[in-house]
C-alpha positions in Angstrom: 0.0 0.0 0.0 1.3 3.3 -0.9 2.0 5.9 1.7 0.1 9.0 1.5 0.9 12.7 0.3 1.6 13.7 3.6 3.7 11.3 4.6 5.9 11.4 1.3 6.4 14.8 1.3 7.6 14.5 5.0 10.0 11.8 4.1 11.2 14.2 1.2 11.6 17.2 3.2 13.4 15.2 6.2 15.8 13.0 3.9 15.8 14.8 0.9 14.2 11.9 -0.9 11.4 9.4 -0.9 10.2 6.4 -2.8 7.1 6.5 -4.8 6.3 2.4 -5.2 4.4 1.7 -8.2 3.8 5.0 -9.7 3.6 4.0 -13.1 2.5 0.9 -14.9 5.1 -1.7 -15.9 3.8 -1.8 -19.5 3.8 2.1 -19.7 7.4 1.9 -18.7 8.4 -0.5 -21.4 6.8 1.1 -24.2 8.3 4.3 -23.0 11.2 2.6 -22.8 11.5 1.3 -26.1 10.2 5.2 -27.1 13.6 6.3 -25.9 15.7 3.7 -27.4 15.0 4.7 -30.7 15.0 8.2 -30.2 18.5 7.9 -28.4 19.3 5.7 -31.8 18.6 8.2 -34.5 20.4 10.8 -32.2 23.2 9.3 -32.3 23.3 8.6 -36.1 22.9 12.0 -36.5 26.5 14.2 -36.7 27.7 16.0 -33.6 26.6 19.5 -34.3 23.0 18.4 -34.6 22.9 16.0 -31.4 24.4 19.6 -29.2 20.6 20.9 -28.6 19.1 17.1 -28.1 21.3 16.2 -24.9 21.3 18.0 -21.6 24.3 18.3 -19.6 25.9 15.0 -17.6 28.8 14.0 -15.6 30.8 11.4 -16.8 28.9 11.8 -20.7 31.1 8.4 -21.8 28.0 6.0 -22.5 25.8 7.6 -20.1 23.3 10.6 -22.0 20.6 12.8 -20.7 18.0 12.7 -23.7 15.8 15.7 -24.2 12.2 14.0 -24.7 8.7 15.8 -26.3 5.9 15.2 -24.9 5.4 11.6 -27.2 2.3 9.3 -26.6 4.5 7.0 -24.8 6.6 10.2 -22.5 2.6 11.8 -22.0 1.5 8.2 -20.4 3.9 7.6 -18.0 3.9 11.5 -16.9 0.4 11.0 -16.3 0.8 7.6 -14.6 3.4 9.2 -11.8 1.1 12.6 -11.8 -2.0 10.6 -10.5 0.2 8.3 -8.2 2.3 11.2 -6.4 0.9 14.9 -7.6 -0.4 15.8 -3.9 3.0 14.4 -2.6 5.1 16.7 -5.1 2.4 19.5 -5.0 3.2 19.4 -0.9 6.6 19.3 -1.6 7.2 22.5 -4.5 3.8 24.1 -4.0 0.2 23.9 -6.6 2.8 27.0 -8.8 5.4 24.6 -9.8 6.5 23.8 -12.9 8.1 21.2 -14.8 11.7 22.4 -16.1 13.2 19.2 -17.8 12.3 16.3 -19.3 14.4 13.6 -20.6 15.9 10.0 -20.4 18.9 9.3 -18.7 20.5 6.2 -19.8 23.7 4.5 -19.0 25.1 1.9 -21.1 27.2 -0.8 -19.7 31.1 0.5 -19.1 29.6 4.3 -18.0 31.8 4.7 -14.8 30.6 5.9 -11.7 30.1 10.2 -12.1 31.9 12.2 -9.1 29.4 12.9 -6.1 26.9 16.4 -6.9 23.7 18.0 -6.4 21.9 18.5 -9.4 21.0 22.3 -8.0 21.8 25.0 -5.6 17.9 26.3 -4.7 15.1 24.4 -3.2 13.1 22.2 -6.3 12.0 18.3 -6.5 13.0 16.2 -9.3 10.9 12.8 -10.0 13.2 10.1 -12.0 10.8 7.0 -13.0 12.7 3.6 -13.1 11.3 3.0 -17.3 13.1 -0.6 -16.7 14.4 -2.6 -13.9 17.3 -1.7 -12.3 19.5 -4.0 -9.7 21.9 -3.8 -7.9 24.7 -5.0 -10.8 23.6 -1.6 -12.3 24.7 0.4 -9.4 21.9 2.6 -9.8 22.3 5.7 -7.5 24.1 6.7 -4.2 21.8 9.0 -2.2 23.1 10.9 0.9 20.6 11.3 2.8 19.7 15.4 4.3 22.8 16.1 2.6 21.4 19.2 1.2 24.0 21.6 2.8 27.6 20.7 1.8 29.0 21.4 5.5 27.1 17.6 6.3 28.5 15.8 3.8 31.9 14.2 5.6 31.2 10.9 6.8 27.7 11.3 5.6 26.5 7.1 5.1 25.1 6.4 1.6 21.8 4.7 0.5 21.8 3.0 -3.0 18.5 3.4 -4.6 17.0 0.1 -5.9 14.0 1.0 -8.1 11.7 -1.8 -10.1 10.2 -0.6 -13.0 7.2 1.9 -12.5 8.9 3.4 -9.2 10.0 6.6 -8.7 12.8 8.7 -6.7 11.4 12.0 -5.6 14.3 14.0 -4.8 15.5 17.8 -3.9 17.5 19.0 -6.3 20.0 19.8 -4.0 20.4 16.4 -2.6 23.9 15.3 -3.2 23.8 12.0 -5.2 25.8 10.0 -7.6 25.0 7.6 -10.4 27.0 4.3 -9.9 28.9 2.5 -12.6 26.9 0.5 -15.0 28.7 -2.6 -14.8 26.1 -5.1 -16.4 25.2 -6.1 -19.8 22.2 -3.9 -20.5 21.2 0.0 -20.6 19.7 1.6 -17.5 17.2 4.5 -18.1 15.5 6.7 -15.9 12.6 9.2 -16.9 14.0 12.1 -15.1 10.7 15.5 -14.3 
């Protein structure tokens, strides 16, 4: 059973970030999925002045990408999905004014090494990444520190990894410091990232 809004965004102001269990639909995922994949692969078959405006900004870019999405069928579905499973939770935790400022896929292909430790922001905002495929522990998804939103409490600060199943979201603050793990498997993770 899923906890409600209140107790989320609790959990999400406390730690800095909170599981959303089941927020999307497993089939959703895949199809959203398989959406990106081929985006990502006529991206990439296109030369490197074209691909600049298509990929956001990432740490350690070798075979991991940050895919600017539109809003697709398959993108449109899933947003709606994690909208109806945790919009009070994120609406308690930004406000009813907030708005969405990116949206893409991040994937990480097998042999994309571990990125150094950072927040994705310096001022108070949520991010929602959606697990769009399974991801276990051989992935090495992502290293949260929890209430690590002030750099002074980072030393000695114990780590969480996040294990998500497909459908599940991380709600995080942006200012969370967090690091995505080396992809040491055999397959592409991807994570919807609002």
């Amino acid at each position: 059973m899923e906890a409600p809004a209140s107790s989320l965004s609790a959990t999400l102001e406390r730690d800095g970030f909170a599981y959303g269990r089941g927020a999307a639909l497993a089939a959703s995922c895949e199809r959203l999925r398989a959406h990106a994949d081929e985006a990502l692969a006529r991206v990439l078959d296109l030369d490197l002045d074209a691909q600049h405006d298509l990929f956001g900004e990432i740490r350690t870019p070798l075979y991991r990408r940050d895919l600017k999405l539109s809003l697709a069928p398959a993108v449109t579905q899933v947003l709606c999905e994690v909208a109806q499973a945790l919009g009070e939770s994120l609406q308690a935790a930004v406000g009813a004014a907030a708005n969405l400022c990116e949206l893409s896929v991040i994937s990480s292909d097998p042999g994309a090494e571990a990125q150094p430790t950072h927040c994705d922001t310096s001022y108070q905002g949520a991010a929602a990444d959606v697990a769009i495929g399974r991801l276990v522990s051989e992935h090495s998804l992502l290293s949260l520190q929890p209430k690590s939103d002030f750099p002074a409490v980072l030393r000695d600060r114990p780590t969480e990894l996040a294990l998500l199943r497909t459908g599940d979201a991380l709600l995080m603050d942006s200012r969370l410091w967090h690091r995505g793990g080396a992809n040491k498997s055999r397959s592409r993770r991807s994570l919807l990232g609002e």
